[in-house]
C-alpha positions as CSV (number, residue, x, y, z in Angstrom):
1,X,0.4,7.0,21.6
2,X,-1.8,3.9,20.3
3,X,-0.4,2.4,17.6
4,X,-2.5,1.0,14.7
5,X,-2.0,-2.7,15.6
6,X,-3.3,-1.4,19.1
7,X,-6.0,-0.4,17.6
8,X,-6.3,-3.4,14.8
9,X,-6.4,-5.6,18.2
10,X,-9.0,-3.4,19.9
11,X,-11.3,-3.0,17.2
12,X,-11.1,-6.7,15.9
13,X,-10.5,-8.7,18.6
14,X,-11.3,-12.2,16.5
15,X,-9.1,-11.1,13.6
16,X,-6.0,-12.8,12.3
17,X,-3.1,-10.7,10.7
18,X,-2.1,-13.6,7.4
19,X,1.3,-12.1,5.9
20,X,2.9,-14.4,2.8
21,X,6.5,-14.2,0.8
22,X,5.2,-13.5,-2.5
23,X,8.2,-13.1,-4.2
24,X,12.1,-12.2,-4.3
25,X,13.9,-10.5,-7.2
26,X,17.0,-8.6,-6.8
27,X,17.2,-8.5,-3.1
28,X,13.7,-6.6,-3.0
29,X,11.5,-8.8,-0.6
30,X,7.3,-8.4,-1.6
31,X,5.2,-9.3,1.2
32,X,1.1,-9.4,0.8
33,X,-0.8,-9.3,4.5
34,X,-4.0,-10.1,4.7
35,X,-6.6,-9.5,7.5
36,X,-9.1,-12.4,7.9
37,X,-11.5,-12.6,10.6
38,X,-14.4,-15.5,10.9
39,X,-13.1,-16.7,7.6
40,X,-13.1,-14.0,5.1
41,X,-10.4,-11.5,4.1
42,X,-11.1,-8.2,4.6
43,X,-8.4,-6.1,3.8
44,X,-5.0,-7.1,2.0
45,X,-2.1,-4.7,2.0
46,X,1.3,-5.6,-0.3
47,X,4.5,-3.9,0.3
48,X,8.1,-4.4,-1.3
49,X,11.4,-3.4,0.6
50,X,15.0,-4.4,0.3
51,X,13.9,-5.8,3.9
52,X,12.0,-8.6,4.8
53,X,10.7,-7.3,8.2
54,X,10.5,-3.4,6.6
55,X,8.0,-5.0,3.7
56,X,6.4,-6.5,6.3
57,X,5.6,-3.7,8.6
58,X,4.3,-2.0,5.3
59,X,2.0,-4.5,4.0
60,X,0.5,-4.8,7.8
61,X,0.2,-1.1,8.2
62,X,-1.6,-0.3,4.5
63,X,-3.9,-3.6,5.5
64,X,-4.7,-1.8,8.7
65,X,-5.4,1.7,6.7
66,X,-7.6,0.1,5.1
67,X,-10.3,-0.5,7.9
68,X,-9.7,3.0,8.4
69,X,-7.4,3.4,11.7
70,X,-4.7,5.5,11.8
71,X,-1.4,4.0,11.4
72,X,1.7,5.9,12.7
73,X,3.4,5.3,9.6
74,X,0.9,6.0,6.8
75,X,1.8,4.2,3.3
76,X,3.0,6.3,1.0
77,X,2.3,5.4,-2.6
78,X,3.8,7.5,-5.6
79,X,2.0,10.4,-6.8
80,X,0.7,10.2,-10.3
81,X,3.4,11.2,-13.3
82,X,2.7,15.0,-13.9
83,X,1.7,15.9,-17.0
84,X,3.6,18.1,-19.0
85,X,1.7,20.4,-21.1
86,X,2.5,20.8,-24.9
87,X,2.6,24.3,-26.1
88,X,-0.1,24.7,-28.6
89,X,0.6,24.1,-32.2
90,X,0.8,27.4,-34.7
91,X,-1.8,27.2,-37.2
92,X,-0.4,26.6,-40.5
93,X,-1.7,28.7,-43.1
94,X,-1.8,27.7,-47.1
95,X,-1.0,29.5,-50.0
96,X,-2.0,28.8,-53.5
């Protein structure tokens, strides 16, 4: 199976994989990875994990989704909050 760094490195042969310690809070690591080739970024992934390495390996593979190859791990981001429906509202009725 190709991975999707093997494919990152086939497809963009000239391109440099940046990743930077943005920030530590509570033993949660948050790691941004940027892909720059000739001088421009073109895709940025940021991940967070109790590990360093882990929100690494995150913030790499989502950058890499991004220029659309497959990644063996796909990010996972949370679903949105379901709504929960209000049951409609009796109408009131006045008497004079």
């Amino acid at each position: 199976m190709v991975t999707s760094l093997a494919q990152f490195r086939v497809q963009y042969p000239s391109a440099a994989l940046v990743s930077d310690l943005v920030s530590t809070d509570n033993n949660r690591y948050v790691v941004r990875t940027a892909i720059v080739q000739k001088g421009e970024t073109i895709a940025t992934g940021l991940a967070a994990s109790d590990d360093v390495q882990t929100a690494e390996d995150k913030a790499r593979d989502r950058a890499i989704a991004l220029l659309g190859l497959a990644t063996a791990n796909p990010p996972t981001t949370a679903p949105p909050p379901k709504a929960t429906p209000t049951p409609p509202t009796p109408p009131t009725t006045h008497t004079d």
